[in-house]
KEKE-3310 file (N, C-alpha, C; in steps of 0.2 Angstrom, whole numbers, plus 5000, padded with zeros to 4 digits):
npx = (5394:5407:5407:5407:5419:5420:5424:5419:5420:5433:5437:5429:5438:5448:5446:5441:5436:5426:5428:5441:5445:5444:5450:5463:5461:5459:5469:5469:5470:5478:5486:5490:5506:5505:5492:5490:5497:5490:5477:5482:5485:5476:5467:5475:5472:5459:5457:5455:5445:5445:5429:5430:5420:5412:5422:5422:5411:5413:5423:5423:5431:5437:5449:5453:5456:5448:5450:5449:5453:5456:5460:5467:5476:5484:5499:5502:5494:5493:5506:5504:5496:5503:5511:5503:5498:5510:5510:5497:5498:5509:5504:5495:5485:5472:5471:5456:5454:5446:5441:5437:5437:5436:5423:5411:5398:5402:5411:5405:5396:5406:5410:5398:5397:5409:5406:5398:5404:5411:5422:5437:5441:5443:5454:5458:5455:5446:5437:5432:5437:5429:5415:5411:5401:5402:5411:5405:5394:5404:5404:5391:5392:5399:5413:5430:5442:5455:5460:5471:5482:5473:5469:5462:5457:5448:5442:5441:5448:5454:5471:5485:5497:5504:5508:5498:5496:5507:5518:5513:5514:5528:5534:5528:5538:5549:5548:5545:5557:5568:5564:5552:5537:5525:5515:5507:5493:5489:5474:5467:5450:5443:5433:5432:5443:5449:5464:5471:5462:5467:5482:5482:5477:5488:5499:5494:5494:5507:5511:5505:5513:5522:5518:5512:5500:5490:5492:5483:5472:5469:5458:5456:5447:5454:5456:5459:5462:5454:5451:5463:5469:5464:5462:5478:5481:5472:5477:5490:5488:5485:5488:5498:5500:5509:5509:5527:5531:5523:5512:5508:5495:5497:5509:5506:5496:5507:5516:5506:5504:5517:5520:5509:5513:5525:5519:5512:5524:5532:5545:5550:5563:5567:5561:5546:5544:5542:5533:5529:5519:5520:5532:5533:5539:5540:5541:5555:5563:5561:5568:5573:5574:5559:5554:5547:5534:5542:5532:5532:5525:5524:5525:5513:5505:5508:5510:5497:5490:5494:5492:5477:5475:5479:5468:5459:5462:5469:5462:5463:5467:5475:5476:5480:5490:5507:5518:5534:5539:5547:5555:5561:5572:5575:5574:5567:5563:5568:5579:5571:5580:5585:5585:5595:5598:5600:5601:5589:5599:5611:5610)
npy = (5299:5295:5286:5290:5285:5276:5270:5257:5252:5250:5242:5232:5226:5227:5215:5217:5222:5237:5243:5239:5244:5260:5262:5261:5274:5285:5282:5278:5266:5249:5242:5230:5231:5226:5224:5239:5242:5237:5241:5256:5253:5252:5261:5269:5265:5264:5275:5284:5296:5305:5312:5326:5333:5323:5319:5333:5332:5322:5323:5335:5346:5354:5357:5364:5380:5397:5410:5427:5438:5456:5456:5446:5450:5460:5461:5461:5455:5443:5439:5439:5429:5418:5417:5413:5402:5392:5392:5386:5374:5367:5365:5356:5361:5366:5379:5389:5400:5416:5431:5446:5459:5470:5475:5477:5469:5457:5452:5447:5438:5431:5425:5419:5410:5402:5397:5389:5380:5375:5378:5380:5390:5410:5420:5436:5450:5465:5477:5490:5488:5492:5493:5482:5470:5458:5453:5454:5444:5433:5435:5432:5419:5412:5409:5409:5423:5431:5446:5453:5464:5475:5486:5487:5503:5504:5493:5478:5466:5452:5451:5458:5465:5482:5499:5509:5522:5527:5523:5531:5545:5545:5544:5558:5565:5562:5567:5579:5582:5584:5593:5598:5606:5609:5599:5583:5569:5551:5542:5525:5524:5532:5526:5513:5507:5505:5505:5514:5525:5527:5528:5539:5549:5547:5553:5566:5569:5570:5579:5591:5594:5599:5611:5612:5611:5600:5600:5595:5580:5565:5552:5538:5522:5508:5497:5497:5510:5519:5535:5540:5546:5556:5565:5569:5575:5586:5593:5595:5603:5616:5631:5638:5634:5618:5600:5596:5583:5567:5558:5542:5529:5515:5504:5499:5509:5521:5516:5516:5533:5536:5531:5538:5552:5552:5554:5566:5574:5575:5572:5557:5556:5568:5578:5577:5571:5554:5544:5528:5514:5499:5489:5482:5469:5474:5488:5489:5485:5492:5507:5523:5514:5512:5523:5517:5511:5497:5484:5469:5456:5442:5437:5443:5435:5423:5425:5427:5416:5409:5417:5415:5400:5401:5408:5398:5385:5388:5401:5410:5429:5439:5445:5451:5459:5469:5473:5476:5488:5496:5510:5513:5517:5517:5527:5537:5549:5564:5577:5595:5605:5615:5614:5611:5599:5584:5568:5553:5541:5547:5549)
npz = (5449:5461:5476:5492:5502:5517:5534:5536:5524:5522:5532:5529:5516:5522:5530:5542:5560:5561:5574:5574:5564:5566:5579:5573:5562:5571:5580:5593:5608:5608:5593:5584:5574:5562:5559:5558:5546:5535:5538:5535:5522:5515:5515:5509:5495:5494:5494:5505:5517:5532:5540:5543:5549:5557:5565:5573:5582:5590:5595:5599:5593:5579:5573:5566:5561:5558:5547:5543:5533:5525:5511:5498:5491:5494:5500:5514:5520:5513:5519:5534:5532:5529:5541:5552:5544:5543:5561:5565:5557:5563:5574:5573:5566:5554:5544:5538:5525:5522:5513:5515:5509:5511:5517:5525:5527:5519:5529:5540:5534:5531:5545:5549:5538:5545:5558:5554:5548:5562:5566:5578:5581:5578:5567:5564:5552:5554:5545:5557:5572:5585:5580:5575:5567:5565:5574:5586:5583:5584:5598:5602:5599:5606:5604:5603:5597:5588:5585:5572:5566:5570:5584:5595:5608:5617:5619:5625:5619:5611:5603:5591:5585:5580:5585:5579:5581:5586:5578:5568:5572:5572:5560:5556:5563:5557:5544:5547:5554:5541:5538:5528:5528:5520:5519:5515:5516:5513:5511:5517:5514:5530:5536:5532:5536:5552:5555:5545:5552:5564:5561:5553:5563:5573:5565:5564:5577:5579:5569:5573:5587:5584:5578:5565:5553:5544:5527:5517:5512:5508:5504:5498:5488:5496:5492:5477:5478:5469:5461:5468:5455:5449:5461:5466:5453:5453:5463:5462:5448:5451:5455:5468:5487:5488:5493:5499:5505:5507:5516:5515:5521:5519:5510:5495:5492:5493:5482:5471:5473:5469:5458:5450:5451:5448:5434:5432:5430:5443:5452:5461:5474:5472:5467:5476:5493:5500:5511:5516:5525:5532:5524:5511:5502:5489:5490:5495:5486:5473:5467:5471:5489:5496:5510:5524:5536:5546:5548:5557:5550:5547:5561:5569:5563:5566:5581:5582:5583:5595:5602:5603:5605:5618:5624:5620:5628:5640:5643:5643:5650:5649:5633:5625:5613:5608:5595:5589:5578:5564:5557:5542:5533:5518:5502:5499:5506:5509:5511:5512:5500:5501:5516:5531:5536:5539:5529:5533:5533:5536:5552)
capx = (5398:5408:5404:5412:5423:5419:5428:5416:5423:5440:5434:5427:5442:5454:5442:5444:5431:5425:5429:5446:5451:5442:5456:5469:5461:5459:5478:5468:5471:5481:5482:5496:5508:5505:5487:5491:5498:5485:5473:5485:5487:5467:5467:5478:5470:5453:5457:5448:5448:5441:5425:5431:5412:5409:5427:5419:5408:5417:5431:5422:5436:5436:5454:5451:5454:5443:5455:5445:5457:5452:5462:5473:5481:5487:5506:5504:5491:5497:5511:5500:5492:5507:5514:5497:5497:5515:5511:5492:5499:5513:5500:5489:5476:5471:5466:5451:5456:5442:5442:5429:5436:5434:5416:5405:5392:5406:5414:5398:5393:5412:5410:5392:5402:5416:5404:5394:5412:5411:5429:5438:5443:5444:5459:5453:5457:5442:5438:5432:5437:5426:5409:5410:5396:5407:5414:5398:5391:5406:5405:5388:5391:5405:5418:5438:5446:5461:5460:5477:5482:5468:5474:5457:5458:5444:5438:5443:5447:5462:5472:5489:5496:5508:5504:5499:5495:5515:5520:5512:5517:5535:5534:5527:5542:5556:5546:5547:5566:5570:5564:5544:5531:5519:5514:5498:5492:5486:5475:5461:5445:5443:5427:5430:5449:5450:5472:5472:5459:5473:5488:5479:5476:5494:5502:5492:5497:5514:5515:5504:5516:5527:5514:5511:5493:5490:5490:5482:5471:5467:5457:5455:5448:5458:5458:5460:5466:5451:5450:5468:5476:5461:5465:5484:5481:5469:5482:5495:5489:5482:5491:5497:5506:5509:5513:5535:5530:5518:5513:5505:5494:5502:5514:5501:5497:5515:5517:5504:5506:5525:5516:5505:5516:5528:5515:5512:5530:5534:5548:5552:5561:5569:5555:5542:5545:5535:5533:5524:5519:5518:5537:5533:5544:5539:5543:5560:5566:5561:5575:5577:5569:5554:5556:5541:5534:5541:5530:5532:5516:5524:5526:5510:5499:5510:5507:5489:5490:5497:5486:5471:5476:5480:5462:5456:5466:5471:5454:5469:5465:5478:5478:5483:5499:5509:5522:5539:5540:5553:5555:5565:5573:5574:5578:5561:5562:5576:5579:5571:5585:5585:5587:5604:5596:5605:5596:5591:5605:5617:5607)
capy = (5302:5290:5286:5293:5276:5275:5266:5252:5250:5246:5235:5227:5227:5221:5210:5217:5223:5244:5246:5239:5250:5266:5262:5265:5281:5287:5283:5277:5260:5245:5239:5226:5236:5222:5226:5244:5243:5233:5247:5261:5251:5248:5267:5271:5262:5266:5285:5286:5303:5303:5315:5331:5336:5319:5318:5338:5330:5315:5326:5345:5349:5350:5356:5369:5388:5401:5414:5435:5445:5459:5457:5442:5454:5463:5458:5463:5451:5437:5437:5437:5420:5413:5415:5410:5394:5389:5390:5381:5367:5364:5363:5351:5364:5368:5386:5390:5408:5419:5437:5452:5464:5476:5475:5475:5461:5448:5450:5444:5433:5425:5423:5414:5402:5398:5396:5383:5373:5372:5380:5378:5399:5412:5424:5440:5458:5467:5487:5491:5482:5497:5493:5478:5466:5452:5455:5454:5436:5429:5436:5429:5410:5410:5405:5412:5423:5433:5452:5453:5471:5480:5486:5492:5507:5505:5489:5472:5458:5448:5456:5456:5472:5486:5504:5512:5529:5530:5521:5536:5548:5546:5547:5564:5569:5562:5571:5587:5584:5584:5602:5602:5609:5608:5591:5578:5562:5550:5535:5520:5527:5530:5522:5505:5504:5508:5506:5519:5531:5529:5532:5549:5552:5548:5559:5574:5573:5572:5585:5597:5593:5605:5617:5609:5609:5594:5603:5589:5574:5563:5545:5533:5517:5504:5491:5500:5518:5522:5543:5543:5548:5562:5570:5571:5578:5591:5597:5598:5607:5622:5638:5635:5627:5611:5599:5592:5578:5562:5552:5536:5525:5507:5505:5498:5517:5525:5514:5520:5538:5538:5533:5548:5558:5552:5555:5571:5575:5577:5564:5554:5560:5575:5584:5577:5563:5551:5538:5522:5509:5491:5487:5475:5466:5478:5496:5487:5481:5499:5510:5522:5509:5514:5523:5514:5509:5489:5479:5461:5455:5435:5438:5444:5429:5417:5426:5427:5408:5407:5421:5411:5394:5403:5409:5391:5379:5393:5403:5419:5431:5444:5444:5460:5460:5473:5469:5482:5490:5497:5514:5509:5525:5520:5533:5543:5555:5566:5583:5599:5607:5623:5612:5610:5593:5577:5563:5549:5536:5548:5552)
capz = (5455:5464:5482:5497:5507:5524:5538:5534:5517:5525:5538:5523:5511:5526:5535:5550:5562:5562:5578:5575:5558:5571:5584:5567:5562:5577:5584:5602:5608:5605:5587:5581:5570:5554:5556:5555:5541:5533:5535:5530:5514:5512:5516:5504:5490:5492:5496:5512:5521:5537:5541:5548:5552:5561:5575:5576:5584:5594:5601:5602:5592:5572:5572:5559:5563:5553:5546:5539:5530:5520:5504:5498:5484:5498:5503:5520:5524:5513:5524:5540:5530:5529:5548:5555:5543:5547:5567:5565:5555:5567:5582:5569:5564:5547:5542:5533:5524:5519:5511:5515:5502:5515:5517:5532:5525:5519:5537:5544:5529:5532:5550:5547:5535:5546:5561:5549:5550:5568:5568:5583:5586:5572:5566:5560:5553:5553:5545:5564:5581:5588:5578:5572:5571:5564:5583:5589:5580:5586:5605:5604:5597:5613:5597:5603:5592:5590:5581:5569:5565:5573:5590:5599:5612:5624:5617:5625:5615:5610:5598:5590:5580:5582:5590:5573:5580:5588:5574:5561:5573:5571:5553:5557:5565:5553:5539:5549:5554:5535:5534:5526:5531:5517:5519:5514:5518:5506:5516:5513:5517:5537:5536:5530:5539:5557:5553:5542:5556:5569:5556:5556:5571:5577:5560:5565:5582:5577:5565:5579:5592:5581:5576:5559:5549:5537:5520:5511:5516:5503:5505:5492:5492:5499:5488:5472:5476:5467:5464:5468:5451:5450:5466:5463:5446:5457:5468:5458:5442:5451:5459:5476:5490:5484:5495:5498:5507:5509:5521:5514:5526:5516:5504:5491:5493:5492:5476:5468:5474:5464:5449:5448:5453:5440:5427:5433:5430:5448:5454:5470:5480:5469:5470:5482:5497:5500:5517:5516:5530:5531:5525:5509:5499:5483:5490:5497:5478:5470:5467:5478:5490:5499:5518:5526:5545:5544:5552:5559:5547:5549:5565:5568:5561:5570:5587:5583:5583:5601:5608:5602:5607:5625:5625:5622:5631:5646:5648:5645:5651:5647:5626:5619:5611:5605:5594:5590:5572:5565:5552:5537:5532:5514:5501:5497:5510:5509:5516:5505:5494:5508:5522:5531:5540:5536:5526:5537:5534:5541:5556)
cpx = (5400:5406:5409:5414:5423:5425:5423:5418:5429:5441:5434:5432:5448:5453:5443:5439:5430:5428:5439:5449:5449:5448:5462:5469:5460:5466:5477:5467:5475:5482:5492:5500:5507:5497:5486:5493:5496:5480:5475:5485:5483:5466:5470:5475:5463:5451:5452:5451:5443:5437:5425:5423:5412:5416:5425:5415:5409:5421:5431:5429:5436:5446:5458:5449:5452:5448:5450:5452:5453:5454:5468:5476:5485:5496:5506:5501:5492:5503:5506:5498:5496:5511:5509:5498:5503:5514:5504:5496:5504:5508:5494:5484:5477:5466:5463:5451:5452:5445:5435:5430:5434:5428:5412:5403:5396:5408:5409:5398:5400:5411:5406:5395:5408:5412:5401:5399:5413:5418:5430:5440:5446:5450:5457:5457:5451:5442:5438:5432:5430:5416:5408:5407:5399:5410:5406:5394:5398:5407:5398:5389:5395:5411:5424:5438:5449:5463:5468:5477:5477:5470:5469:5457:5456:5440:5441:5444:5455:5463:5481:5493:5502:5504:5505:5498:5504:5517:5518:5515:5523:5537:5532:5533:5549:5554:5547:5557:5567:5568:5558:5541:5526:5519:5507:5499:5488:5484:5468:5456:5443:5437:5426:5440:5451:5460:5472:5470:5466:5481:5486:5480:5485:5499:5499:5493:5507:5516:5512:5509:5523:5524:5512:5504:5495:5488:5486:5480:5468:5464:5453:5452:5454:5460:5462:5462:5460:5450:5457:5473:5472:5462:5472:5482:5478:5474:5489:5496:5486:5489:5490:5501:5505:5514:5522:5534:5523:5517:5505:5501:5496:5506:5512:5501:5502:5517:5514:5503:5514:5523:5513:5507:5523:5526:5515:5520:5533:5541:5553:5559:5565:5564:5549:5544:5541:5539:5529:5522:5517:5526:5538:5537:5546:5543:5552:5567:5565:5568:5574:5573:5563:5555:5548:5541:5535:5538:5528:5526:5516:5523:5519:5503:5501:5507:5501:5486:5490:5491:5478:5470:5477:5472:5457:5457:5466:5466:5461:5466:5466:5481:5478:5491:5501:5514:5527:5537:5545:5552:5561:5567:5574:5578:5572:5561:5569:5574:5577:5577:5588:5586:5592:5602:5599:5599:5597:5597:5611:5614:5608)
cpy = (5296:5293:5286:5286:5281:5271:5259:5246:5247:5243:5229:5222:5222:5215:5209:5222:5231:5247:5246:5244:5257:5266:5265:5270:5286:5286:5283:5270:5255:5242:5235:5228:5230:5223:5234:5246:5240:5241:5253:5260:5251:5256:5272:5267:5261:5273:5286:5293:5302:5312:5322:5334:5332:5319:5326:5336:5326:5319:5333:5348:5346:5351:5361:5374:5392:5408:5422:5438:5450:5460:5450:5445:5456:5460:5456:5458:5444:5435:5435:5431:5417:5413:5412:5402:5391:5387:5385:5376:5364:5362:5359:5354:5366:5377:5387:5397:5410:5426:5440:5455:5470:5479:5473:5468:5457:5448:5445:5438:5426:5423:5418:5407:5397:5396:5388:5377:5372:5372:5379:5389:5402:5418:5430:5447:5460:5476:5489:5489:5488:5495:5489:5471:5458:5449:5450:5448:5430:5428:5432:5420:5409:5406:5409:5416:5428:5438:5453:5461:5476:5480:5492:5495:5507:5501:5481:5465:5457:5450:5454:5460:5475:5493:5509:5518:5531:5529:5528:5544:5550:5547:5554:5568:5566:5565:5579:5587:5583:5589:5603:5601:5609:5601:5589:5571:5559:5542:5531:5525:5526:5525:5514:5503:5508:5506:5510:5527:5532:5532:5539:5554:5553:5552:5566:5574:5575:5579:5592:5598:5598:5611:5616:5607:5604:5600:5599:5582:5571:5556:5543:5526:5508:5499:5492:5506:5520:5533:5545:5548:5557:5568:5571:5575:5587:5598:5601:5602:5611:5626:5638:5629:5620:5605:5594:5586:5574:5558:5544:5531:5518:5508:5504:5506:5521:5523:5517:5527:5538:5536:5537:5552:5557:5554:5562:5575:5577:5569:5564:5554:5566:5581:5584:5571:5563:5545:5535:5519:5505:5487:5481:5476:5471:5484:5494:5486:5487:5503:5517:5515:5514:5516:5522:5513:5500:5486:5472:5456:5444:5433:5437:5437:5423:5418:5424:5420:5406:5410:5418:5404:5395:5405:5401:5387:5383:5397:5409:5422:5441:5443:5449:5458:5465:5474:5475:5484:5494:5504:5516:5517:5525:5526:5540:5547:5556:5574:5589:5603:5613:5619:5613:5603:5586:5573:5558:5545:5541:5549:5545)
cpz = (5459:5473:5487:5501:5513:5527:5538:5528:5521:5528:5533:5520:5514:5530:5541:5553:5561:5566:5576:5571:5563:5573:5580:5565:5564:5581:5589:5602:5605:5599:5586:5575:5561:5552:5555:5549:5534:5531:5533:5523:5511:5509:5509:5494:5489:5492:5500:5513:5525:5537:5546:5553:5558:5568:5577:5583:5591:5601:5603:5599:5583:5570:5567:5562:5556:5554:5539:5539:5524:5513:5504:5493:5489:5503:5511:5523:5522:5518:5529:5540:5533:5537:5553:5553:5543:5554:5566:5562:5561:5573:5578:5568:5557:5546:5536:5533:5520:5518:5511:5511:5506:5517:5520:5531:5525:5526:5543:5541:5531:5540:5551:5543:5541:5553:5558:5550:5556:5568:5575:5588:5576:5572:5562:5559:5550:5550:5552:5567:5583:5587:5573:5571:5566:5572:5586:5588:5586:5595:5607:5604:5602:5609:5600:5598:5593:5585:5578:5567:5569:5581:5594:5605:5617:5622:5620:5624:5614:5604:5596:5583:5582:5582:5581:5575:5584:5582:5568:5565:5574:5565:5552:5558:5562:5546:5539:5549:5546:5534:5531:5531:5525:5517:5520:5517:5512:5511:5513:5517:5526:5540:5536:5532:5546:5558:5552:5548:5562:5566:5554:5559:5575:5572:5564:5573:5582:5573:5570:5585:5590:5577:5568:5559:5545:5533:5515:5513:5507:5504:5498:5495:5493:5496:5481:5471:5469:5468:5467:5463:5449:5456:5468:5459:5448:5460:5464:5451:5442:5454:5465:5480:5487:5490:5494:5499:5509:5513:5518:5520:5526:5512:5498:5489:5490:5485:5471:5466:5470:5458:5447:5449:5448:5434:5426:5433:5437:5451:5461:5470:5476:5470:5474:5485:5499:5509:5517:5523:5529:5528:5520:5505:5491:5486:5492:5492:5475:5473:5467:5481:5494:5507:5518:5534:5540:5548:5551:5556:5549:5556:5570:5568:5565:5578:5590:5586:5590:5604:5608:5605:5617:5626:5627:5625:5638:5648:5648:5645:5646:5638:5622:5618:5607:5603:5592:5580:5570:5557:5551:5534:5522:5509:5498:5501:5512:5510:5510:5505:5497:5514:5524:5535:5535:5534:5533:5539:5537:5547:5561)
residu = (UNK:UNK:UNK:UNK:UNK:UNK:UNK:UNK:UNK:UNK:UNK:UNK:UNK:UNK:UNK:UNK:UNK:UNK:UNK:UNK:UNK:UNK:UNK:UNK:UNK:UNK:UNK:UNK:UNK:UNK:UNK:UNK:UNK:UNK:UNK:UNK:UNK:UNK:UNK:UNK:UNK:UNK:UNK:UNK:UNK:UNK:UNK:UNK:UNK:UNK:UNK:UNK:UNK:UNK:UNK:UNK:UNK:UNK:UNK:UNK:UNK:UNK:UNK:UNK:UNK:UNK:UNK:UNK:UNK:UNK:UNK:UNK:UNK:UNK:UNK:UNK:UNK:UNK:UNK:UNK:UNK:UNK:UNK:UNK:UNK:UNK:UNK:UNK:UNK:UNK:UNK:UNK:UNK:UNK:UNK:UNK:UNK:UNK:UNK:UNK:UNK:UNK:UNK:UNK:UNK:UNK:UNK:UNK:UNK:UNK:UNK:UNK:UNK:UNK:UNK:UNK:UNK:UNK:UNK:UNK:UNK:UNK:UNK:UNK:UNK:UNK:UNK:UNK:UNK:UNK:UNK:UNK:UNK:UNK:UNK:UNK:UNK:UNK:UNK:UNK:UNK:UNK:UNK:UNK:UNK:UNK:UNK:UNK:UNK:UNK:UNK:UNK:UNK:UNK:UNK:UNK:UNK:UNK:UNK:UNK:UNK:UNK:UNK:UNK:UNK:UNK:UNK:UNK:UNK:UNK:UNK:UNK:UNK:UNK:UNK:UNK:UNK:UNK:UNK:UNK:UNK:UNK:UNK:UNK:UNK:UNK:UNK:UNK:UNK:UNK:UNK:UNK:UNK:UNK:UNK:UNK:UNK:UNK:UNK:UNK:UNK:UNK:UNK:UNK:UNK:UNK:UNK:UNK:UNK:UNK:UNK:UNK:UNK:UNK:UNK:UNK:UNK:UNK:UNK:UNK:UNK:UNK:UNK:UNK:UNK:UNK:UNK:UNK:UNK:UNK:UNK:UNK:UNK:UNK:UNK:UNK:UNK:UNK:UNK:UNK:UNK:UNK:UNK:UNK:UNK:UNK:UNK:UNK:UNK:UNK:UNK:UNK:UNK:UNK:UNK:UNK:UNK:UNK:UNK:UNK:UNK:UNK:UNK:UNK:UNK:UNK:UNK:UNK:UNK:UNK:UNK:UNK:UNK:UNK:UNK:UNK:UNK:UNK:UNK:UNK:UNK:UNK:UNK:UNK:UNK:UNK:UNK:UNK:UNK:UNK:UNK:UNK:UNK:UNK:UNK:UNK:UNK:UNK:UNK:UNK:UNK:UNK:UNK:UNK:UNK:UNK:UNK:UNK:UNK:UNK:UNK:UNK:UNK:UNK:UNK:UNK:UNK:UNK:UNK:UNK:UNK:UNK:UNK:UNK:UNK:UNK:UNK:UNK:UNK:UNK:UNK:UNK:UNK:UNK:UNK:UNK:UNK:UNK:UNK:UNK:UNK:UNK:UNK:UNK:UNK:UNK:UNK)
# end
């Protein structure tokens, strides 16, 4: 196994004192540009890297943000990566990106790791802001950090998301304006995704705000839509209302749902419409495209970056943010056949 090169070795190699190759890898004090480029040169041909643990140490700053997501198959939060690690790299930080899989323990377990790196503030979507002891590790170690999607109610932390119970209750009422009334929901289990609990809560106030019961609630889980193509199958090959229309809590979800409902000879949107949310690049390319809530997911992870960096620098106070969303109208949800209600796009 070869041996880790030091800032010794290139002192060594150039024949120039510790302190002075320090001053060069370190970018403080005067150094003669002919000998900077001396120990660039050493540097580059011994393959140094300097010791992110040790300038930890030096400078209280490792420079490296600690990034919880609960899926990277998941498009929505890929994105979130990617605008988060576009702004850290610009402001010189490196994001260290873990996945819980939806799962209480790793959220913790991941927190524990990223704490171990002596991160400088972590970036997170957790299942719940509400009861969350991944929350709760990092309020005690006094570590910043800056909640992404989750948009807690009576819970004060720094955060960075869109109003997912307005945002589902507007899909309640462009479902109604189309003309049904038998209508389901099809959502990740509310236990292991406080997004989805709110997309609930603000659909069923939507659709009571016009005297409308859910006909149909269906939770799968979140990762795999486990027990969705059985409970589909349930609903639709008994005797009985059935619902016209769906309301999906992601588009993952909505996808899947038009596949078992294609299987089940039923088809999108001829004979049932569907509404997704989350706005990813898949439901957008399907033909119809997908009508979905589109939320700012690049957006989102960049902000996180700022509202965090204002928490550590600034001592901010004020870190909530809540960011606009926007409902794609799509061509899955179309007006029933007895309607006289215009389809979206002419609306």
């Amino acid at each position: 196994m070869s041996r880790t090169v030091t800032i010794r070795d290139i002192a060594q190699h150039c024949g120039l004192s510790i302190a002075t190759v320090s001053r060069v890898v370190n970018n403080k004090g005067a150094v003669r540009a002919e000998t900077v480029a001396r120990v660039e040169a050493a540097i580059s041909a011994l393959g140094y890297r300097p010791s992110m643990a040790a300038r930890a140490l030096k400078t209280a700053s490792s420079m490296t943000l600690g990034v919880i997501i609960p899926s990277l198959t998941n498009p929505v939060f890929a994105e979130t990566a990617a605008g988060l690690q576009q702004r850290s790299r610009t402001l010189g930080y490196t994001p260290l990106i873990l996945s819980s899989d939806y799962d209480d323990a790793l959220e913790l377990s991941a927190v524990e790791t990223l704490l171990a790196y002596q991160v400088d503030g972590v970036l997170l979507t957790v299942n719940d802001a509400a009861r969350s002891a991944a929350l709760q590790r990092l309020d005690e170690a006094g570590v910043p950090y800056c909640l992404m999607h989750n948009v807690p109610r009576e819970q004060m932390a720094a955060h960075v998301g869109v109003d997912n119970f307005c945002a589902a209750a507007e899909v309640a009422e462009r479902i109604l304006a189309a003309g049904h009334r038998c209508i389901g929901m099809i959502s990740g289990e509310f236990v292991r995704t406080d997004r989805a609990r709110d997309r609930h809560a603000g659909f069923l106030s939507g659709l009571h705000q016009a005297g409308v019961q859910l006909a149909q609630l269906v939770q799968v889980d979140p990762v795999n839509a486990t027990g969705l193509a059985q409970a589909l199958a349930a609903i639709y090959n008994r005797p009985g209302a059935q619902p016209t229309a769906w309301f999906c809590s992601n588009d993952l979800l909505a996808l899947a749902t038009i596949a078992q409902l294609e299987q089940l000879g039923r088809r999108v949107p001829d004979d049932v419409s569907l509404v997704g949310f989350d706005g990813i690049q898949a439901g957008a390319l399907r033909m119809p495209a997908l009508t979905s809530v589109r939320t700012p997911n690049l957006e989102i992870g960049s902000t996180a970056v700022d509202t965090l960096m204002a928490q550590r620098h600034l001592n901010a106070l004020d870190t909530g943010r809540q960011l606009s969303y926007q409902l794609v109208a799509g061509g899955t949800l179309t007006p029933l056949t007895d309607s006289p209600v215009k389809p979206l796009s002419e609306r």
